[in-house]
N, C-alpha and C positions, 0 to 999 in steps of 0.2 A: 899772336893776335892780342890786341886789347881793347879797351871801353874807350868811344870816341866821348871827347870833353861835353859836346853835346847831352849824351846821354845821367851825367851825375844827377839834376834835379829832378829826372823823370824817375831814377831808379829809388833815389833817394823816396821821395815820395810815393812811389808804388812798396818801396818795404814798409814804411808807415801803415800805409792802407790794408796789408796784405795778414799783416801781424795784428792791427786794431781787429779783422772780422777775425782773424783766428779768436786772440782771446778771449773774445765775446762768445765766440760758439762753445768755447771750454767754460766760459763761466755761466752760461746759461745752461749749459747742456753737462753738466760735472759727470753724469754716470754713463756718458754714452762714448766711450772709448773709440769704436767702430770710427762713430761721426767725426771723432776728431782727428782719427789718422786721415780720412776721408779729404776732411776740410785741409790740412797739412800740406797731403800731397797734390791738391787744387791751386792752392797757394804757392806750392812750388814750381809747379807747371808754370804758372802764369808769369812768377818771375823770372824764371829761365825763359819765356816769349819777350819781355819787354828788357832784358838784357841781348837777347840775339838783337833788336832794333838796332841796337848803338855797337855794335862789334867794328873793329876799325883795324883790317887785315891788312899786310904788309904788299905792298904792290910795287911793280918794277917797268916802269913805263919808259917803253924804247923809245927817244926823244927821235923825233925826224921832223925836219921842217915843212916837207912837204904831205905829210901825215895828218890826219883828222883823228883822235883820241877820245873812244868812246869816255862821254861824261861822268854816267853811271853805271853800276850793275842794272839786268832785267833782260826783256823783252821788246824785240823791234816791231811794233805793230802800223807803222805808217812808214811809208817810202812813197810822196808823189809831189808833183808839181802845185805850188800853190801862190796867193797870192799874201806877199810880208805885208801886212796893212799902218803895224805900227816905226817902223824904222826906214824899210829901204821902199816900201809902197810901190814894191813888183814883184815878176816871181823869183819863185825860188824852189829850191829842191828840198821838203821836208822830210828829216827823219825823226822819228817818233822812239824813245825806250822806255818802255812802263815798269814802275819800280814796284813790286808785290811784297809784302809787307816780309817777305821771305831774304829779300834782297840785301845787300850792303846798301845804305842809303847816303854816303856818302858821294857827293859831285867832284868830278875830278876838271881841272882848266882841258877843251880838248887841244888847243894847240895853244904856242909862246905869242907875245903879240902884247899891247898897249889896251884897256879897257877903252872903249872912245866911247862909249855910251852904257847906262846902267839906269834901272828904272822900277821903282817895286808897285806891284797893284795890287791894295787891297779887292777882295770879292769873296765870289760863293765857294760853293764846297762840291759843286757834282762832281761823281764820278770819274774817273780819269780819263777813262774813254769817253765820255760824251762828248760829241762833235762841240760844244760851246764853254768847253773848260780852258780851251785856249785864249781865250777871251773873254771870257766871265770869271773864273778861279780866278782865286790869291796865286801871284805870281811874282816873278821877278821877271827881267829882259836884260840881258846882259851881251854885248857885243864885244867881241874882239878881235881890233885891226893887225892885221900880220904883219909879217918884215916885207914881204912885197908889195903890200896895200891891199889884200884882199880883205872883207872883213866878215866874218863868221856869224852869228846872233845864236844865242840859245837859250832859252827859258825854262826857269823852274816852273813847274805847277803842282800846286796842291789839289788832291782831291777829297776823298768823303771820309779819310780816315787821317789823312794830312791834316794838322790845324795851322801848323808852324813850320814858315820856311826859313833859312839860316844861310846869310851870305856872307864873306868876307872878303868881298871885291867892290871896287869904287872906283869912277872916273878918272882916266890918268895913271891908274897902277898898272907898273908892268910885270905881267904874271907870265909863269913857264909851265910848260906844260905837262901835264900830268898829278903838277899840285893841286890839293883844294880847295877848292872856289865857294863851295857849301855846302849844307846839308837840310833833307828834305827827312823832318820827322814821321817815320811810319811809313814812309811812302809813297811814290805818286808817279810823276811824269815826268822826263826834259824832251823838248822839239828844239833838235837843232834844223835852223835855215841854212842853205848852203846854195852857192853859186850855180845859173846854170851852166851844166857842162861839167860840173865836177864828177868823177868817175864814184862810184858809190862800190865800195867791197862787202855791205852785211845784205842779206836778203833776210823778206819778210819773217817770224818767227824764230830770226836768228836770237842768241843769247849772248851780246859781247858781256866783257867784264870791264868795269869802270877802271879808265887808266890802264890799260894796257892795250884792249883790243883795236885795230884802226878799222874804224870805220869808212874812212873816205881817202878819198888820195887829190888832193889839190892842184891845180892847173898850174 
């Protein structure tokens, strides 16, 4: 395992941060020993939390064409029929992974396929779960048309602890699947759109792992 690139100027800057209040609490506080092993091992806790953010674990994604590849690590908390309003404006079968700040936060491409549409929205910050993060959060939209012409959509979203989302996909790029498409600092959301009719393999509360587990099987 190692530090995703993402991660250098947040880490960089939380050592800064982390070492400035140590030495302050040592030089105001010169006789108080206690407080300083105290403050130390605070310090260190904290950088051991914002170093697990950016960890970038080796994964082995069984390429299949007719496979759906969960995006991210997390939690499956939506699976239902809905209506796409920005792209295909019908329904579609949503699935939901919520990214806990606990998670690997890297996005993985879920299947091979041409980008034919890509779209960033700035917005707010609610919570992940709130029913209007989908549409009010800073976001991205990113679709990808397959080798049969099916075409996939799935969005990053940020929520209340997300400030910064990170894509490295653009109109016309052809990506394979299981590579990375981006990353979602701290944590948050993707809702992938899917065809109806498509057979769904996670159920609700499931836990896939980004990049390897399938989530869907396509028609």
């Amino acid at each position: 395992m190692t530090i995703h690139k993402e991660g250098t100027g947040s880490l960089i800057v939380s050592t800064v941060t982390l070492a400035i209040i140590y030495s302050l609490v040592k030089y105001f506080t010169p006789d108080m020993a206690v407080l300083h092993y105290f403050v130390f091992a605070v310090c260190l806790v904290l950088f051991f939390i914002v170093l697990q953010f950016f960890r970038k674990p080796t994964r082995k994604t069984p390429i299949n064409p007719k496979h759906l590849i969960a995006p991210a690590d997390g939690r499956v908390v939506v699976i239902e029929e809905v209506v796409e309003t920005e792209y295909f404006k019908e329904k579609r079968i949503q699935v939901s992974i919520f990214m806990s700040p606990l998670n690997v936060h890297i996005n993985f491409n879920p299947l091979s396929g041409i980008i034919s549409y890509f779209k960033y929205h700035p917005g707010k910050y609610l919570v992940a779960w709130h029913p209007k993060s989908s549409t009010e959060n800073e976001r991205t939209t990113v679709v990808t048309k397959h080798q049969n012409g099916t075409e996939i959509l799935f969005r990053q979203i940020a929520g209340a602890l997300a400030r910064r989302i990170c894509w490295y996909v653009k109109e016309g790029q052809t990506v394979t699947q299981g590579e990375e498409f981006g990353f979602i600092k701290f944590g948050s959301r993707i809702d992938i759109y899917l065809p109806i009719g498509t057979k769904i393999l996670v159920n609700l509360e499931d836990k896939p792992v980004g990049g390897e587990t399938v989530i869907a099987e396509l028609a």
